[in-house]
N, C-alpha and C positions, 0 to 999 in steps of 0.2 A: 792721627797721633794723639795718644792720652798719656792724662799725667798718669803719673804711678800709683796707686795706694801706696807703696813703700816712702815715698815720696812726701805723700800728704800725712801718714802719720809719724814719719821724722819729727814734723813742728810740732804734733800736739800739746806738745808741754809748754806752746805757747799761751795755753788755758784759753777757753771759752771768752772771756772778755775782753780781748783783744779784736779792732776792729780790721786788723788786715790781715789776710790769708797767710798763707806758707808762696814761700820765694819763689818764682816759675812764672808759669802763666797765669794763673792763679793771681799772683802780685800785681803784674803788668794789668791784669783788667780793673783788678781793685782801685787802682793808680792811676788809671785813666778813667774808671767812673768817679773819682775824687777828682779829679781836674775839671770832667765837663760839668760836675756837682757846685762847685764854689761856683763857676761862670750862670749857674740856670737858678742859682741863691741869691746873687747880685741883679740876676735878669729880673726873678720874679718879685723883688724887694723895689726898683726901681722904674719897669716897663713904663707902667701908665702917664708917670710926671713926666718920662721922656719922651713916649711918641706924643704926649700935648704940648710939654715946654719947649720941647728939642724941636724936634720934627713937626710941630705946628697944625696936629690934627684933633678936631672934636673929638668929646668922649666920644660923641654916638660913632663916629668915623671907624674911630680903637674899638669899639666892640665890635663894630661889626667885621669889621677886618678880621680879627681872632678869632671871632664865632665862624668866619667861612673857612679861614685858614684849619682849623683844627678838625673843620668838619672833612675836609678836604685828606688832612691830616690820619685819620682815620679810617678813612675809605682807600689809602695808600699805604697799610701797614701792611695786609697778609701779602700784596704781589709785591713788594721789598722786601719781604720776608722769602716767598719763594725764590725769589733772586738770590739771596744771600744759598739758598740750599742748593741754586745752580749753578751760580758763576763761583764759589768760594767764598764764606761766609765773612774771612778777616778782610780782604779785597774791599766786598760790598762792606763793609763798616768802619772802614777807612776811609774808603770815598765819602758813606754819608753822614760821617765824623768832618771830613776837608769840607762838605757843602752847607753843612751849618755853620762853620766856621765862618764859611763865605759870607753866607744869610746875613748872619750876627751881623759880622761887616759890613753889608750893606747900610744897614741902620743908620751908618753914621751918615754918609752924603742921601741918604732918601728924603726928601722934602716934600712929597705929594703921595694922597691917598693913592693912586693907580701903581705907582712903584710900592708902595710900602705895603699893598696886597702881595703884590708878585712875592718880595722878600718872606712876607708872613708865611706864602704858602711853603717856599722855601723851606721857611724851618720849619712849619711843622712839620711838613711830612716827611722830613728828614731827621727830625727827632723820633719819629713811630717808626721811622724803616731802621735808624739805628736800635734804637731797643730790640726790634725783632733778632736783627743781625748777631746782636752784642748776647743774646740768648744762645742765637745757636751755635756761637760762638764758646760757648760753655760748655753745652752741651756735647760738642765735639771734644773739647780738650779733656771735659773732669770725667770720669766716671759714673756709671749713675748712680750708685751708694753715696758720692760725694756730691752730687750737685747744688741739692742744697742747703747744705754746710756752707757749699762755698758762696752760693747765691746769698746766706745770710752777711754773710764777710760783707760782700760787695752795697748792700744794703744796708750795715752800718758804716759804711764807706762814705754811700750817699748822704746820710744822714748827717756826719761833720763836716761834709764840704758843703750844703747846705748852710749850714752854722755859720760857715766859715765866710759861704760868700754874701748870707743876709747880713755879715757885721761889716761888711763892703758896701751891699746898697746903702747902710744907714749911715756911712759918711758921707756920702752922695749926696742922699738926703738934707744931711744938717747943713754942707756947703749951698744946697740948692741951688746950684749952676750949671749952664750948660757944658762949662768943662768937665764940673765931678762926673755928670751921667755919661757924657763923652767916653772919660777915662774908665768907666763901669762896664763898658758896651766894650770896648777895644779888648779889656782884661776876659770879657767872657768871650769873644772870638778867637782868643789868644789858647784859653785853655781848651779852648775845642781841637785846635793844632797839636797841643801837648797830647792830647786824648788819640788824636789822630795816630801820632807815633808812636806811642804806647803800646797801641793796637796792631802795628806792624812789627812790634818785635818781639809777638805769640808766636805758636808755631801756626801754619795754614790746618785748615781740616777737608777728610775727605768729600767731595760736592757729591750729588746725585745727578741722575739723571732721567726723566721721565721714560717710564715706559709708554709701547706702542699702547694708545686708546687709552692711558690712565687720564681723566680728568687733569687740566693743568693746576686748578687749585683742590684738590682736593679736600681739605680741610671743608670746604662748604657745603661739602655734601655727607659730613660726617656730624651725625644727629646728637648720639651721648656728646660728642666733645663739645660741639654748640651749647647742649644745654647747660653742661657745668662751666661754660664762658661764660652764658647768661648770669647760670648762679652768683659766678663771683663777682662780675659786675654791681649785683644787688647788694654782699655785699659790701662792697667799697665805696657805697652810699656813705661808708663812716666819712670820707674822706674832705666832705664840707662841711662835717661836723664843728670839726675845731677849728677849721677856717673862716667859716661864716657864719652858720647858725651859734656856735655859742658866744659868741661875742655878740653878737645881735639880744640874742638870750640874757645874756648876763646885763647887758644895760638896761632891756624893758621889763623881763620879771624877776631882776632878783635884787637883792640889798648889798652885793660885792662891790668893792672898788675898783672901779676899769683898769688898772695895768693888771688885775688876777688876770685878764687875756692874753698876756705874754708871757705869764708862771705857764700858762695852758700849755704853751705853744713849746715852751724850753719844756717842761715835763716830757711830753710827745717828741719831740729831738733827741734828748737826751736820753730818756731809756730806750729806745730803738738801737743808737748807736751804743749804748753799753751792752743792754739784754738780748738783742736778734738774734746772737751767733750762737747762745747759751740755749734758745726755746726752740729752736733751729734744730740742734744735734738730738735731740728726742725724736724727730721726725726721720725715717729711714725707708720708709715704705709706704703704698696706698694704706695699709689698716692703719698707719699710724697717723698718716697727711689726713683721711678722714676724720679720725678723733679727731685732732689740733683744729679741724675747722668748725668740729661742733664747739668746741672749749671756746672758740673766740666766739661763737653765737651768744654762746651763756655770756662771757663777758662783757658783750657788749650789747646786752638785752638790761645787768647791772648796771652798765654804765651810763644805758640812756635813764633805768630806773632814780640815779642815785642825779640825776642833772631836775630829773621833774622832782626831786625831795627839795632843789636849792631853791623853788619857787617862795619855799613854806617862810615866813616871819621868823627871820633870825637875825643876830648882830653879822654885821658886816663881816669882822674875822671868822666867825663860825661857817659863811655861807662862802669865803674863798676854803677853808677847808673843806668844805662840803665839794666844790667846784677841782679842786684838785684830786680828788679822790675818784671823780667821775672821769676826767682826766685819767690818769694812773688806769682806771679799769675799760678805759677804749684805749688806751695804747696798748695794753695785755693783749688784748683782742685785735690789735692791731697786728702785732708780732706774732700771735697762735695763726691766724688766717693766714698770711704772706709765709709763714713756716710749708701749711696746709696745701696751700694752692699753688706753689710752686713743686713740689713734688708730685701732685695730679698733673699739671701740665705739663711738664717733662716725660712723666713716667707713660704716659697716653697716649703722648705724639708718638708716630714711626720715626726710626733714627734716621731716615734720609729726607725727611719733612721738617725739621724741628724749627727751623726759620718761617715757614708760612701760619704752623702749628703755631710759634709764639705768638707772633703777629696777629692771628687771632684774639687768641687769648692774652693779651695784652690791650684789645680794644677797651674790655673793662676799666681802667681808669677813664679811659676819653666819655664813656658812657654813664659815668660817677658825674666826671665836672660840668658834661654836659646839663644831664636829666634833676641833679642830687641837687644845686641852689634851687631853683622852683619850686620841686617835691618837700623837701624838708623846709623850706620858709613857708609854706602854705601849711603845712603838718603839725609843723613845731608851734613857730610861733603864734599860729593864727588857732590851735586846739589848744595849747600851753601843756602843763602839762602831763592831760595824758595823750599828747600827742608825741611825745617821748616813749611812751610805755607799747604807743604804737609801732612807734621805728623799733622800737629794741624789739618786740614779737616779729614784725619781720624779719632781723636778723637772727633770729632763734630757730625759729622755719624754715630759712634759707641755707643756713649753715644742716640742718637737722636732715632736706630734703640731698644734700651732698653725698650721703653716705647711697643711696639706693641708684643715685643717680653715676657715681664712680663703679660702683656693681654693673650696671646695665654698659658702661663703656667697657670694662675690662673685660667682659663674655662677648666683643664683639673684636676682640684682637689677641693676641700672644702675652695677654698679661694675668698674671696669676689673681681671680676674682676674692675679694673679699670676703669673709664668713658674714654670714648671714646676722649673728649677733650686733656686727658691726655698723648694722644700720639702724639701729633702733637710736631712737633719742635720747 
């Protein structure tokens, strides 16, 4: 079952800047990624003072638990993905929307490292298998001229629930009690339920079924799709950018005032969830997802240029406007890439794949948070900066190598190939 076009452009005149879709199904996913968005805002604003204040374990204990869990976590996205394309995709992302919920809950009575792995793994890998699901979930319902339009919706969605639930960890925080984190942890298992039912009242979509002698995952034996997984993985190395390396940057080489780290961070929030939806509709096809992906190389080839400019001897005020501007030009290229790369992964996968397809292709952020803190703190901070000028040429290259690399997947399947122009940098 799919929405309508007639349907989706009823709302239009709801204008581009608006962060939630047209009424339908459409709404309900937007609604339920804004539900499990506030609760993984508060999660990830609060985690660490809880599993040591709360729950009573070493840091070394928390890392390593998430470092296994996630690893885990990722290595369980494309077979919940396939699941989602066999057993019915709303089904499987209802359940693995109910079992994070559980997880969450867990958290509260876990008291010891050996349960509090079990739970970690829980969630993660029930947060990668939902994502998988919650794709092909879209994919079944919108059309594919609309998908990511609508995918933009639901990603400035995330972005204010986000918002919403990091100004929840940071009461947590200022109370610093085991009640505040208690009642932080309870609100995010709560909104995983909300999410849950949200999800059940889309329409279902139609499953597949494998063929005799097809490969059960296929996707791994599928060479262009792997490589442009990789590409975007490389990519979304942006993604500890402004979460780690330039806060770390900003205190050791520059003359800024330390709260510029949280303008960084509301910048990057903020125009995601006003502009995604707006740089989004430009994109309608592989020749145009390919431009948008080189456009965010350039931008964010600028943006790492204009962070190695904030090293130079300046006044304080001058060097957080310097720093927000660098800001401003990786969230541009934030927004052009995630435009980019969700209509190559969509428009690539087979339509009776598209849950093992995402799931693939969704490992790339796990392969960001993994590989990207080491990479970029050895890079950045340790060359200064022209080891900024370094990142940004790899994302220029990467984005640049996009274009021949979407050519060589679309001549291996029923999708109309690219012009040749298209690949040039």
């Amino acid at each position: 079952m799919s929405l309508t076009a007639d349907r989706i452009r009823s709302k239009r005149d709801r204008g581009p800047s608006s962060i939630l879709p047209p009424a339908g199904a459409a709404r309900d996913l937007a609604m339920a990624q804004l539900a499990n968005s506030v609760g993984d805002g508060a999660f990830i604003v609060t985690s660490a003072l809880f599993f040591t204040r709360v729950v009573g374990l070493s840091t070394a204990e928390v890392g390593l638990g998430l470092t296994v869990a996630w690893l885990i976590g990722f290595l369980t996205g494309i077979p919940l993905g396939n699941l989602a394309d066999r057993k019915g995709a709303r089904g499987v992302a209802v359940a693995l929307a109910l079992t994070t919920a559980v997880s969450v809950g867990s958290f509260l009575f876990v008291r010891s490292f050996p349960l509090f792995l079990v739970a970690a793994i829980t969630y993660a890998s029930s947060q990668t298998g939902l994502t998988a699901a919650r794709q092909a979930l879209l994919a079944g319902l919108v059309q594919p001229a609309e998908r990511t339009r609508i995918r933009a919706f639901l990603q400035s969605t995330v972005n204010g629930g986000l918002a919403v639930g990091a100004a929840l960890g940071g009461i947590a925080l200022r109370f610093d009690t085991s009640a505040a984190y208690l009642t932080v942890f309870a609100i995010d298992a709560v909104s995983f339920l909300i999410a849950a039912r949200l999800i059940h009242r889309v329409p279902p979509v139609a499953v597949s079924t494998r063929v005799k002698g097809e490969p059960r995952l296929a996707v791994l034996r599928d060479r262009p799709y792997a490589v442009l997984a990789l590409l975007n993985a490389i990519m979304l190395l942006f993604m500890p950018l402004l979460s780690l390396v330039a806060p770390l940057w900003i205190v050791s080489h520059t003359d800024a005032p330390n709260w510029v780290v949280a303008s960084l961070l509301i910048v990057n929030t903020v125009g995601v969830t006003l502009f995604q939806v707006r740089i989004a509709k430009r994109v309608t096809d592989l020749h145009t997802a390919t431009r948008s992906v080189r456009y965010a190389g350039v931008a964010m080839l600028a943006a790492c240029g204009v962070f190695a400019i904030s090293a130079a001897k300046m006044s304080a005020a001058t060097a957080a406007v310097v720093l927000v501007l660098a800001a401003t030009l990786l969230t541009l290229g934030e927004m052009k890439l995630a435009s980019g790369a969700w209509e190559i992964s969509f428009g690539l996968a087979p339509a009776d794949k598209q849950g093992q397809y995402q799931g693939f292709f969704g490992t790339g952020p796990a392969i960001a948070r993994m590989l990207g803190p080491a990479l970029l703190t050895t890079v950045i901070l340790g060359w200064g900066p022209i080891g900024w000028i370094v990142v940004g040429a790899l994302f220029l290259g990467t984005s640049c190598a996009t274009g021949p690399a979407v050519r060589w997947a679309a001549r291996t399947r029923a999708v109309q190939p690219l012009p040749a122009k298209e690949n040039a940098a």
